[in-house]
C-alpha positions in Angstrom: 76.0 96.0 130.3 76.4 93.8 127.2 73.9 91.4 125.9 74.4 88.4 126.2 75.0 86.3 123.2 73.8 83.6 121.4 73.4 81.6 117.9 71.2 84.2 116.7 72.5 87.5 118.2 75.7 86.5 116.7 74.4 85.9 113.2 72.4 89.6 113.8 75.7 91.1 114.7 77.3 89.7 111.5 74.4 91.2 109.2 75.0 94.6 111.4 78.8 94.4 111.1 78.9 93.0 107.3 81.4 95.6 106.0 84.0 94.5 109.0 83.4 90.6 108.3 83.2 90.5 104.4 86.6 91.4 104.2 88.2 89.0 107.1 89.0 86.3 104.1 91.7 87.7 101.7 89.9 86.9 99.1 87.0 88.9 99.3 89.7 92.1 100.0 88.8 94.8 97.2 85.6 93.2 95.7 83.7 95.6 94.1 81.2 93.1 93.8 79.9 92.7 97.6 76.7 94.4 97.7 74.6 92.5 100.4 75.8 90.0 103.6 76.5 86.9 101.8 77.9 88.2 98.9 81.1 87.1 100.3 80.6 83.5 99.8 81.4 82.6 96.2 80.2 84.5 93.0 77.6 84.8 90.9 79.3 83.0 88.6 79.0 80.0 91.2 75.7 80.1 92.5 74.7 80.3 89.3 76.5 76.9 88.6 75.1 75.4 92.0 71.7 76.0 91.3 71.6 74.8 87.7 73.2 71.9 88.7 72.2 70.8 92.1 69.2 72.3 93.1 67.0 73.3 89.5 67.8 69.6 87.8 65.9 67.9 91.8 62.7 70.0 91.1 59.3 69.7 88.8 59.9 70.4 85.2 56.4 72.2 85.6 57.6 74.6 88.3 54.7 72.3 90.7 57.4 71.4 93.0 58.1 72.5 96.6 61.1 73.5 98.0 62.4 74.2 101.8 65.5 76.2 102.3 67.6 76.5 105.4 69.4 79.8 106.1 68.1 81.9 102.8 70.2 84.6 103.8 69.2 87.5 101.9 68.0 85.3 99.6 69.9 84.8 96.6 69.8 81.4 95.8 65.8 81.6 97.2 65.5 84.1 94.1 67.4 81.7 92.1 64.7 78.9 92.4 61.5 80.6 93.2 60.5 80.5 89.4 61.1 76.9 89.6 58.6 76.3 92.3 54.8 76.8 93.3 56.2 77.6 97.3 59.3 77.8 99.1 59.5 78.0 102.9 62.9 79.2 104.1 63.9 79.2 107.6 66.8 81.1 109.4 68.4 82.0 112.6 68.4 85.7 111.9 66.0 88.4 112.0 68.6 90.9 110.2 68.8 88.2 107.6 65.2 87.4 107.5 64.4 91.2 107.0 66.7 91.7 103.9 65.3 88.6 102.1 62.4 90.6 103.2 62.9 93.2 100.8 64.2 91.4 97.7 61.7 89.0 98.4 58.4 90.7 98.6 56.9 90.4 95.6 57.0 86.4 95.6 55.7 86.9 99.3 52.8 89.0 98.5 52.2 85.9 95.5 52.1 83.4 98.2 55.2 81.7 96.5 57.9 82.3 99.2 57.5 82.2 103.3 60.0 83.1 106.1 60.3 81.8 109.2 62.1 82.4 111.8 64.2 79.7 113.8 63.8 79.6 117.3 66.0 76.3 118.0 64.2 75.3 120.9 62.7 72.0 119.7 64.7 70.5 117.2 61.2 69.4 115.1 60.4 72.9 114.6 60.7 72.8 110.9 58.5 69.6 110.9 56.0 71.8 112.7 56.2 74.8 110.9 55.8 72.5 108.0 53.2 70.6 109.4 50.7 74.2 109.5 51.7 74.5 105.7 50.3 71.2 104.7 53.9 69.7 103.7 55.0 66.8 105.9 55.7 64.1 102.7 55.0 66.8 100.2 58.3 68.2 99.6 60.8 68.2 96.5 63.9 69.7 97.6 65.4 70.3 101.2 68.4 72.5 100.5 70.9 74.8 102.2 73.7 76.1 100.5 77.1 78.1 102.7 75.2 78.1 105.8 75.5 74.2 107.4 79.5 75.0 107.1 78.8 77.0 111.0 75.8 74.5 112.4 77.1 71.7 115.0 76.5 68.1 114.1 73.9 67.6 116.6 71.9 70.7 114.9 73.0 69.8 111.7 70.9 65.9 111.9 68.6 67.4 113.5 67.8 69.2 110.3 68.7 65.7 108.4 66.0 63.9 110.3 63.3 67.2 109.4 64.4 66.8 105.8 63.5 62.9 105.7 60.3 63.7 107.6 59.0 66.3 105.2 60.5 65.2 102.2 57.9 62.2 99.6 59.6 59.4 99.3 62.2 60.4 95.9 63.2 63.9 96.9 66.3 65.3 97.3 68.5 67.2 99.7 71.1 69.4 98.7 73.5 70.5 101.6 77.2 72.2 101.8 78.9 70.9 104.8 82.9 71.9 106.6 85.4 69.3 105.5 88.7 68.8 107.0 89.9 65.7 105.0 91.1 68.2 102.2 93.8 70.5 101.5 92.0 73.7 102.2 89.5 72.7 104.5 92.6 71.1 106.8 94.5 75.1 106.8 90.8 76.7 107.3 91.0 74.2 110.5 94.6 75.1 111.4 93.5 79.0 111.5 90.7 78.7 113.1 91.7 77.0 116.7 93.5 80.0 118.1 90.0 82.2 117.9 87.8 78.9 118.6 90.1 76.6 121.5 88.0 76.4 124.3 85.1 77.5 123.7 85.4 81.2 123.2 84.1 80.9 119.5 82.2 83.2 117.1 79.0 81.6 115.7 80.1 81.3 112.5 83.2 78.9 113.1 83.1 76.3 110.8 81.9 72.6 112.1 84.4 70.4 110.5 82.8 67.0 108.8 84.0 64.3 106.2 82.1 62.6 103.5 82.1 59.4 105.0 80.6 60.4 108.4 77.8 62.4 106.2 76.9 59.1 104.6 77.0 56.9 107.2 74.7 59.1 109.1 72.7 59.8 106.0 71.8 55.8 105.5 70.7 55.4 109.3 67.5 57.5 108.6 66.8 56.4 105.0 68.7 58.6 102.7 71.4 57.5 99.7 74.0 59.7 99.1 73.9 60.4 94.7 76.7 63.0 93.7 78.7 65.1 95.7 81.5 67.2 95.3 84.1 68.2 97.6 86.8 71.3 97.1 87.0 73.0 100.5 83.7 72.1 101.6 81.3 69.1 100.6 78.4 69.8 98.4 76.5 66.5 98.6 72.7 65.3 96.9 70.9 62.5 99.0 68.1 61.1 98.0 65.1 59.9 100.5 65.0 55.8 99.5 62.3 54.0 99.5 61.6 52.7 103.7 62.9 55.5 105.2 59.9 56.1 107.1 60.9 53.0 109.1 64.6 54.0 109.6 63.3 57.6 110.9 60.7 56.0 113.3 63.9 54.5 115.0 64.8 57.5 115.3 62.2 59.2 116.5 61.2 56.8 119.1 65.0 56.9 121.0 64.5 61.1 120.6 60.9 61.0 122.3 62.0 58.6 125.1 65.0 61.5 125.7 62.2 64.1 125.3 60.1 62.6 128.0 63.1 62.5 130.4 64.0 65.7 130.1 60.2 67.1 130.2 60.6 65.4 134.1 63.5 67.4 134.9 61.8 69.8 134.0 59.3 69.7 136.3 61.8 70.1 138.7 63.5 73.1 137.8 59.9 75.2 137.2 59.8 76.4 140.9 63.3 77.8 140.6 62.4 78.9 137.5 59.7 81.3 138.7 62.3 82.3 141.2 64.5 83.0 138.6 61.5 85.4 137.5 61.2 87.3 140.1 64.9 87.9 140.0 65.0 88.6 136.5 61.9 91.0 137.2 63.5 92.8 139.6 66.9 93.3 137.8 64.7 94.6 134.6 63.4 97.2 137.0 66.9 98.0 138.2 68.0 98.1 134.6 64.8 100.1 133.1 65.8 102.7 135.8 69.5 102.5 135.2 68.6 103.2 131.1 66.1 106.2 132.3 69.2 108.0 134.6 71.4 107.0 131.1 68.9 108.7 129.2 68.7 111.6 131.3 72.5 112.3 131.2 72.7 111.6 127.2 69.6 114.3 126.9 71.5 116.7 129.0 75.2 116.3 127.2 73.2 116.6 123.8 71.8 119.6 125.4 75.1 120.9 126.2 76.7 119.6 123.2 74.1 121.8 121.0 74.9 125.0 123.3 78.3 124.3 122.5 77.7 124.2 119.0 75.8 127.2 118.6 78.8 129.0 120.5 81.0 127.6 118.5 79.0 128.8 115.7 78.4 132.3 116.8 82.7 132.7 117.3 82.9 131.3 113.6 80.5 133.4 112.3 82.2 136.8 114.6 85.3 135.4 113.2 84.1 135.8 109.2 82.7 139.0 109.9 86.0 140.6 111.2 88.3 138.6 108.6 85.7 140.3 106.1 86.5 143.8 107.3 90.2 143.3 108.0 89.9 142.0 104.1 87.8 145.1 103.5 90.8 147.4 105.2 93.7 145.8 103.4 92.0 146.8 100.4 91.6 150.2 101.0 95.1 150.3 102.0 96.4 148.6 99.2 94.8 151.2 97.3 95.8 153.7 99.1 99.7 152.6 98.9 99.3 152.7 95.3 98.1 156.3 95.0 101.1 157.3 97.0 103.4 155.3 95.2 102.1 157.0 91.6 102.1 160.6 93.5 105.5 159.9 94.7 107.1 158.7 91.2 105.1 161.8 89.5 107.0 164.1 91.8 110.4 162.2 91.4 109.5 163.1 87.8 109.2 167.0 88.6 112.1 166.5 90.6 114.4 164.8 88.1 113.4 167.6 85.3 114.4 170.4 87.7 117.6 168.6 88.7 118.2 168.4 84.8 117.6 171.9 83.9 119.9 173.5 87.4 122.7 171.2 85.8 122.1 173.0 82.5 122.1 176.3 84.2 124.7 175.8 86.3 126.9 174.6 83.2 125.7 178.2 81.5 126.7 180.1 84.6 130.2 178.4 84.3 130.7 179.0 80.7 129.4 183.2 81.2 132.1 183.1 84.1 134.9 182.0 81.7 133.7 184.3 79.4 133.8 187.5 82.1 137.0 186.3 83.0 138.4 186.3 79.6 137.1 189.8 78.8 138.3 191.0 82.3 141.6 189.9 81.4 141.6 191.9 77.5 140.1 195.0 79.4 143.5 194.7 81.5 145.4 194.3 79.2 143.8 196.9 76.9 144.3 199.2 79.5 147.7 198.3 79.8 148.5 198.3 76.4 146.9 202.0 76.0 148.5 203.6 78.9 152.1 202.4 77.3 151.6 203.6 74.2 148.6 206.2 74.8 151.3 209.2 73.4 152.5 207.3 70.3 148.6 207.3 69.7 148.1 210.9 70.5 151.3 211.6 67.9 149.6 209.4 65.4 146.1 211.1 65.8 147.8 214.7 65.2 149.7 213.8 62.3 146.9 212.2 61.0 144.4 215.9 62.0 147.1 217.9 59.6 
């Protein structure tokens, strides 16, 4: 079953899933620079810019002044300012978010300089009450919130206006970056964004598309004059809180508690089906708390399983190095064993060719004492011959020769 979502689940899911998201905008494609969630909107090079010139030149010289930041983030333009300032209270949606400015954070928290809290967005005062416990209604220097009011809806977004011109003493600034659609890039941001937004069916952190004359038209209806702004995609603006604005805001407040009161009636109504709702609700947590046990169950037995199977697994692959070893072990001792015949065998090749050599020799003698028998065969013949034809010439000679 999935959970079901909402502003802040959404905004947990992005800080879960930063490595998928940080890279959606072509920009940010390759950056060896994106270390933390947020690191995708702008540079260093830029916040640092931003915060010496819009939020540093609004607060005490003396680092006395008070700041309150909307959607820190993991807190890089909170650690940006926190020198500047005696105590900065910084609200967000998300707990994932909240828990990394944690971290980077804790030092200045352990001071009593920096404090996060966590927004609920049930009543839309809540930062005038959480304000309220710190001692700051009227006390603060600088409201600020810089890449996060880009994905708030307008209702949301004047609700933190009207918080802002509650807690801020007459002269102090707010310093907001709001969607724009009445530029170049803001207009093609707004093009690509209605296929994954049209009806409904939207990601939390769509962009909320605004103009600079709708900001300062609302701006002036609770007290507040509009003194620089800037505008590229998105509108950086400074407003400060004018003298009367208490008046203005009153006006305000007054048409927001008579809506307050009417719905605290309806709501009257709906508390019996609201317990009813309970008891549903308990009974489907039982379902699903014995649903999650059975889950568990089966996930303890396939990790059993899938451990037996490992250790099988393990057992053939250990068999399997023990026999490659001895196969190894055996091809070696026949390799040797190859090579000792192979010297025998040319050693007796060798013996072989000398014997060969010296039978050819022989032979050749035996062929030569042949020719030679022959040829003395043939004089003893013809010795023989020659004698018995002339053996009484000889005999003559012999005689004569006696006398």
């Amino acid at each position: 079953m999935s959970k079901p979502r909402s502003y802040h689940s959404d905004w947990d899911t992005y800080v879960e899933n930063w490595d998928f998201y940080s890279t959606l905008e072509p920009s940010n494609r390759n950056r060896a620079d994106l270390v933390l969630p947020g690191d995708e909107w702008g540079t260093k090079k830029q916040w640092n810019r931003i915060t010496n010139t819009y939020l540093k030149p609004y607060l005490p010289k003396n680092s006395t002044g008070i700041a309150v930041e909307i959607g820190q983030g993991t807190g890089k333009y909170t650690l940006r300012v926190v020198d500047s300032v005696s105590k900065i209270v910084c609200f967000d949606v998300s707990k994932k978010f909240i828990e990394i400015a944690g971290s980077k954070l804790k030092d200045h928290i352990k001071q009593g300089k920096v404090f996060l809290e966590f927004l609920d967005l049930y009543n839309c005062y809540e930062i005038r009450d959480r304000l309220q416990e710190h001692g700051l209604i009227g006390k603060v220097d600088l409201f600020f919130s810089i890449d996060s009011m880009q994905h708030v809806e307008f209702h949301t977004l004047f609700a933190y206006f009207i918080n802002a011109a509650i807690c801020l003493k007459s002269g102090g600034h707010m310093v907001i970056t709001v969607a724009s659609c009445t530029n170049d890039d803001g207009f093609e941001r707004l093009l690509k964004e209605i296929p994954w937004c049209y009806g409904g069916h939207r990601p939390s952190h769509q962009f909320y598309f605004l103009s600079m004359d709708i900001v300062r038209h609302c701006l002036e209806r609770i007290g507040f004059e509009v003194v620089k702004h800037e505008e590229d995609r998105d509108i950086l603006f400074v407003a400060r809180k004018t003298q009367g604005a208490e008046g203005k805001i009153g006006d305000v407040q007054s048409i927001y508690a008579e809506l307050v009161e009417a719905v605290a009636k309806k709501d009257m109504h709906t508390k019996k089906e609201d317990v009813d709702l309970k008891d549903l609700v308990s009974q489907l947590t039982i379902q699903l708390e014995a649903a999650e046990a059975d889950r568990k169950a089966r996930l303890d037995v396939i990790e059993r399983q899938e451990k037996e199977f490992s250790a099988r697994l393990q057992e053939i692959e250990d068999d399997r190095a023990a026999r490659l070893e001895i196969i190894e072990h055996q091809a070696k001792d026949f390799a040797e064993k190859i090579q000792e015949i192979e010297s025998d065998r040319a050693a007796r090749l060798e013996v072989i060719k000398d014997v060969c050599n010296k039978l050819e020799f022989y032979e050749n003698e035996c062929d030569r004492l042949l020719g030679d028998i022959k040829r003395l065969s043939t004089l003893k013949g013809f010795l023989k011959d020659y004698l018995r034809r002339n053996f009484d010439i000889v005999v003559k000679k012999l005689k004569i020769n006696k006398k």
